[in-house]
C-alpha positions in Angstrom: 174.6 108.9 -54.7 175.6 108.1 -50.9 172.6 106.3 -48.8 171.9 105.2 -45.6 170.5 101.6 -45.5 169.3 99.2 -42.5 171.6 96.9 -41.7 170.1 92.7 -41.9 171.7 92.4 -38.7 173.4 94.9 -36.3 177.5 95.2 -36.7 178.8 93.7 -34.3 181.9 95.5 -34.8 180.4 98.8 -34.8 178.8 98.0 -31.3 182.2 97.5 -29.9 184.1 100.0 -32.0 181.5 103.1 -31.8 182.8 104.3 -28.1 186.5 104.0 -29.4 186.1 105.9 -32.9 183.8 108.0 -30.9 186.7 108.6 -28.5 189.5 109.5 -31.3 187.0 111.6 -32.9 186.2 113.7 -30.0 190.4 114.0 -29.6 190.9 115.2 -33.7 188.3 117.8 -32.9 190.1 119.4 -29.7 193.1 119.4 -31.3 191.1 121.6 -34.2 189.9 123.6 -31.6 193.0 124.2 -29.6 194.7 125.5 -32.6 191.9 127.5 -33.7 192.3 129.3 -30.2 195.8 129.7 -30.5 197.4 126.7 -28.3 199.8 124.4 -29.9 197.5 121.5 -30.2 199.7 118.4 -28.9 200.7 120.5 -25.5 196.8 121.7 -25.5 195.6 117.7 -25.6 199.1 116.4 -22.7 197.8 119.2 -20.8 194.5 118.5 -20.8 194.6 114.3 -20.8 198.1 113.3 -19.5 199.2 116.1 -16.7 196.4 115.6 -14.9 197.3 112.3 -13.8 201.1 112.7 -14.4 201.7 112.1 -10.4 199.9 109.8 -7.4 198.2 113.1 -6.5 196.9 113.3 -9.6 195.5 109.8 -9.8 194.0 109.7 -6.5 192.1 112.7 -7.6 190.6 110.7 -10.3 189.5 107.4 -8.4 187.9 110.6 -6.5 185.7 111.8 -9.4 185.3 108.7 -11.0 183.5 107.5 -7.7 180.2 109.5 -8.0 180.3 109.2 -11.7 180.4 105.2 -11.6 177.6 105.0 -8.4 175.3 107.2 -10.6 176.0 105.5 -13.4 175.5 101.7 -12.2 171.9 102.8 -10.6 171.7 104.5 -14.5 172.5 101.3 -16.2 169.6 99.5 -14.9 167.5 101.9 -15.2 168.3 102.1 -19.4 168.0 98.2 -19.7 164.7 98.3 -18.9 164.5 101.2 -21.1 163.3 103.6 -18.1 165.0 106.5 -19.4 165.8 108.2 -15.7 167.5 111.5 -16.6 167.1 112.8 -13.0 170.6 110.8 -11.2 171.6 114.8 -11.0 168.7 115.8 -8.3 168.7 112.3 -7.1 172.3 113.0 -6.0 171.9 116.4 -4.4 169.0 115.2 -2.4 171.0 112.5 -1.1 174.1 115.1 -0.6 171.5 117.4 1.4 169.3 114.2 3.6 172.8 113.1 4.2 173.6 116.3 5.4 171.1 117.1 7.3 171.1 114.0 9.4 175.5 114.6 10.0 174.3 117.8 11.3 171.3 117.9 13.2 171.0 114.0 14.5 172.6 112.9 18.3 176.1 111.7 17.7 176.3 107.6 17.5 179.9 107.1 17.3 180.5 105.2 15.0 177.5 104.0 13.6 177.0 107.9 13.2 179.0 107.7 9.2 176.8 104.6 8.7 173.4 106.4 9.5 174.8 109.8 7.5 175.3 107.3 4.4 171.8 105.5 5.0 170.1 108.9 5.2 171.7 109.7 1.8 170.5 106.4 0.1 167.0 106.8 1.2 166.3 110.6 0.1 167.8 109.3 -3.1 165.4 106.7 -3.4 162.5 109.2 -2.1 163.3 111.5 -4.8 163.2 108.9 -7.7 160.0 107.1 -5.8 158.1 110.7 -6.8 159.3 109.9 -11.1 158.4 105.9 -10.2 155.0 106.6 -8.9 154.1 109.2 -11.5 154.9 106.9 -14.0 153.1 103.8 -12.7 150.1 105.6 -11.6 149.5 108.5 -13.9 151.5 107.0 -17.3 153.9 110.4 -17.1 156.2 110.4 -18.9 160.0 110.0 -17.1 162.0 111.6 -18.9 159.8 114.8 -18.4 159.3 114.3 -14.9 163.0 113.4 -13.7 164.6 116.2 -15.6 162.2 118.7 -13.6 163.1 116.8 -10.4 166.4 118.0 -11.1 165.8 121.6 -10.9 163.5 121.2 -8.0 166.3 119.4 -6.0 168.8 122.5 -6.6 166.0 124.8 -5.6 165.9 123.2 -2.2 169.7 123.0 -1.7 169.7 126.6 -2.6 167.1 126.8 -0.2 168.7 125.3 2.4 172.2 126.8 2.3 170.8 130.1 1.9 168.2 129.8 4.7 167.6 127.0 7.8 171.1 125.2 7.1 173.5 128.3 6.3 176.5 128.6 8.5 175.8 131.3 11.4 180.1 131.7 10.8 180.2 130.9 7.4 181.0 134.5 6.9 177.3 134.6 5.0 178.8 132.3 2.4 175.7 129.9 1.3 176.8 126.7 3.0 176.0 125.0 5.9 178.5 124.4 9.1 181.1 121.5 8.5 180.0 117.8 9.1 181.1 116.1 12.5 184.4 114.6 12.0 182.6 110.9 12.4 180.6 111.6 10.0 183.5 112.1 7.5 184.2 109.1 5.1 188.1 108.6 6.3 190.8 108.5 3.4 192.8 105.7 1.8 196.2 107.3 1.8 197.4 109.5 4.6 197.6 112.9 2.5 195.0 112.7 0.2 191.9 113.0 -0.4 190.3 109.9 -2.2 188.3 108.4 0.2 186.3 104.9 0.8 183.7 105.7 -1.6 185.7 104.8 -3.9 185.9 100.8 -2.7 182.4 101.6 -2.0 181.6 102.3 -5.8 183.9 99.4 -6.8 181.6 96.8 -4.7 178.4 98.3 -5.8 179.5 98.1 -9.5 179.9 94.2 -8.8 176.4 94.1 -6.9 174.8 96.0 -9.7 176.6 93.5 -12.2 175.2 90.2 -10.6 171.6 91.7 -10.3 171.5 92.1 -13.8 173.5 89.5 -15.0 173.1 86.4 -12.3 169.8 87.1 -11.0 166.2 86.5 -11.9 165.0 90.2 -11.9 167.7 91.3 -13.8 166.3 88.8 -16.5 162.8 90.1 -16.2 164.5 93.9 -16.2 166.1 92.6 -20.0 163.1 90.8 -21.1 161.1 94.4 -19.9 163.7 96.5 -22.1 163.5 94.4 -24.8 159.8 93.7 -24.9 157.2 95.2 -22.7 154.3 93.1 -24.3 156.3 89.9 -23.7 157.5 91.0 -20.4 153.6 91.2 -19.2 152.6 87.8 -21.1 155.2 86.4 -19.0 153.5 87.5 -15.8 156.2 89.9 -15.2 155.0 93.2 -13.5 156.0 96.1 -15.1 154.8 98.1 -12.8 157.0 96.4 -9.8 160.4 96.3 -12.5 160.1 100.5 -12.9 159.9 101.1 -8.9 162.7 98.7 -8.3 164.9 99.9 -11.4 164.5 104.1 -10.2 164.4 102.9 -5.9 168.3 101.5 -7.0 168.9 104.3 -9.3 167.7 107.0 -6.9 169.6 104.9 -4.2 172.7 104.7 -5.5 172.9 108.7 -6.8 171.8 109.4 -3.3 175.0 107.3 -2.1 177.4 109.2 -4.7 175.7 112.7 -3.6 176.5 112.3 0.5 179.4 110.2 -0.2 180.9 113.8 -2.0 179.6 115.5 0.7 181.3 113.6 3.7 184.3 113.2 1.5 186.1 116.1 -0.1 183.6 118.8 0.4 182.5 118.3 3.5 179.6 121.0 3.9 177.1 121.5 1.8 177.0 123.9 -1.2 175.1 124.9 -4.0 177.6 124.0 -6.1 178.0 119.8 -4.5 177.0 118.3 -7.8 179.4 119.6 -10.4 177.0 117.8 -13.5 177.7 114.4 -12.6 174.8 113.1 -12.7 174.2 114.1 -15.9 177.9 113.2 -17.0 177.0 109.6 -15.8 174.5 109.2 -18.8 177.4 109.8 -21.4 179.3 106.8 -18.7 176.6 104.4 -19.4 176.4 104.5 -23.3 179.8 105.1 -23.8 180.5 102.3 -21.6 178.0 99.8 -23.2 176.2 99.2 -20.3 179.1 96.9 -19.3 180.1 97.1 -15.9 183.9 97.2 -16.5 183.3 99.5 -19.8 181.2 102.2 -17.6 184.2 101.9 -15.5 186.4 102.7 -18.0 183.9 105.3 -19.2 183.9 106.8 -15.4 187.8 107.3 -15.8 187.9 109.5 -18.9 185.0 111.5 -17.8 186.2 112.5 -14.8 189.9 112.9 -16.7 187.8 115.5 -18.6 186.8 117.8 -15.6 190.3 117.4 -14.1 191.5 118.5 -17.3 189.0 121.2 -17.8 190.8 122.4 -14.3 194.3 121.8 -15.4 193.5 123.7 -19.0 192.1 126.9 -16.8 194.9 127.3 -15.0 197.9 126.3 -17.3 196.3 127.5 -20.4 193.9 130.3 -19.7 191.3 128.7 -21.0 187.8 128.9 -19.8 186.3 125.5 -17.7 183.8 125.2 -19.4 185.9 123.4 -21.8 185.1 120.1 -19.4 181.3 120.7 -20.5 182.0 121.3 -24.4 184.5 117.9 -24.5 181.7 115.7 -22.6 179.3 117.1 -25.4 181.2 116.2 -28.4 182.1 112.9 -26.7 178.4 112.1 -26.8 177.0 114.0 -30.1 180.3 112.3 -31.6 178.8 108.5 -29.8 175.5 109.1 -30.9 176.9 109.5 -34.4 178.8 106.5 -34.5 176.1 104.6 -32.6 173.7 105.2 -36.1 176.1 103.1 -38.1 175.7 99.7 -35.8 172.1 99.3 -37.1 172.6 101.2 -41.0 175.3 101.5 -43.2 176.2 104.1 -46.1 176.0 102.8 -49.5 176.7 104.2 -53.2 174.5 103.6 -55.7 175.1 105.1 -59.1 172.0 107.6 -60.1 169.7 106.3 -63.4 169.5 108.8 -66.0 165.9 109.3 -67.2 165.6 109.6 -70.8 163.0 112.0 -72.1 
């Protein structure tokens, strides 16, 4: 009879190997699924994975998705090592994308410190919105996970809001979006002809930042010692208390700064539809990625392969895009699977026969 067991100690192996089987697993299973739906399976999987990125154009248009995806999911990271279980980096980022906005729009032109205050504007309604899930917690015990997820639809709500009613384009053609930002408000490019942008180097430095908080500095001890301990964190003389605001201010921060970086990048206006789930993609980013800086940037990349894919299969396949969402979900439920067998272990032991 097959059993599931604790493990003495945690695999070590499993810890490292869980995101790749996790990975290969997720691959076997599209290929299933492709053929099920008719597609020669091996085209279905270079269409989806490789063409994407079979050109410069192509790869430019990944270190543009990977971008917000790595800014939510460093603010993310912290957040989870203190075991602060923010699910709200999705509302987080479009109330950055729509403070952001607001001040490109409506505030005198600086020149150009007019990008810098655009980009500031962003960061602090980020850290606004998660301030609301910090203080709830701190004050009235509520729960976070609860209370950021509902942030989330409340943040859409006012972008919907606001595109429909005091920000919609008067020559938008009554398309819900507001008027283009000013063009020095506009993050500039990296390579004359496309579109990624210097969010990118921007994401790049604050993965490093975000990596010598937690892994050079004194609070990012006390943020470890709170994940792995509460009680011991608080004999310590370490306030809890303090740790959550600072984890979900940098979170909230930091998915603001993805949010109006998109938004004075490649979109340029704002839109209901600014967000595209990556917020929520970025939780998949940080556990597939191991809360390692460099694996979450690993974990970025193929996450945002999977919505360029999700494009590419739509429009060389027929298939619907919502392919993107049901690959991201089997990457995770296929994780979370292979995540069980770092702490337990399947065993056979042979049934006794009971003698009557």
């Amino acid at each position: 009879m097959l059993k599931i067991e604790k493990r003495a100690v945690d695999s070590r192996w499993m810890q490292l190997g869980s995101p790749l089987i996790a990975t290969v697993l997720t691959l076997i299973t599209g290929a299933v699924l492709f053929a099920a739906l008719g597609h020669d399976p091996f085209n279905a999987l270079y269409t989806f994975f490789v063409l994407p990125v079979s050109d410069l154009y192509g790869v430019t248009e990944l270190g543009l998705k990977v971008t917000p995806l790595l800014l939510c999911a460093m603010g993310l990271m912290l957040c989870y090592q203190a075991k602060v279980w923010n699910i709200g980096a999705e509302g987080q980022f479009v109330i950055g994308a729509l403070g952001g906005g607001i001040a490109a729009l409506y505030l005198p032109s600086l020149g150009a410190a007019s990008l810098w205050v655009t980009l500031l504007f962003g960061i602090l309604a980020g850290m606004a919105w998660s301030a609301l899930a910090a203080l709830l917690k701190t004050r009235f015990a509520a729960n976070e996970i609860l209370t950021t997820i509902m942030l989330n639809y409340i943040a859409l709500n006012l972008m919907l809001y606001a595109v429909h009613g005091p920000l919609k384009d008067p020559s938008g053609f009554n398309f819900p979006e507001s008027a283009m930002l000013p063009a020095n408000t506009m993050l500039s490019t990296l390579i004359d002809g496309y579109r990624l942008h210097v969010g990118f180097l921007i994401a790049l430095l604050a993965m490093v930042s975000v990596w010598v908080v937690s892994a050079r500095s004194m609070i990012g001890f006390q943020i470890k010692v709170l994940g792995e301990d509460e009680r011991a964190a608080a004999f310590a003389g370490f306030s809890t208390n303090k740790l959550v605001w600072y984890v979900l201010l940098i979170s909230g921060g930091l998915a603001g700064l993805a949010g109006i970086a998109e938004v004075a990048g490649p979109v340029g206006q704002l839109n209901p539809y600014v967000a595209a789930g990556y917020g929520y993609s970025a939780i998949i980013v940080v556990f597939l990625g191991r809360m390692n800086p460099v694996g979450i940037l690993i974990a970025s990349a193929l996450l945002a392969l999977t919505y360029m894919g999700g494009e590419m299969a739509q429009m060389q396949l027929g298939l619907p895009k919502s392919l993107t969402g049901l690959f991201q979900g089997m990457l995770l439920f296929f994780l979370l699977a292979c995540d069980l067998f770092i702490s337990y272990r399947v065993t056979w032991s042979q049934m006794k026969r009971v003698e009557v």
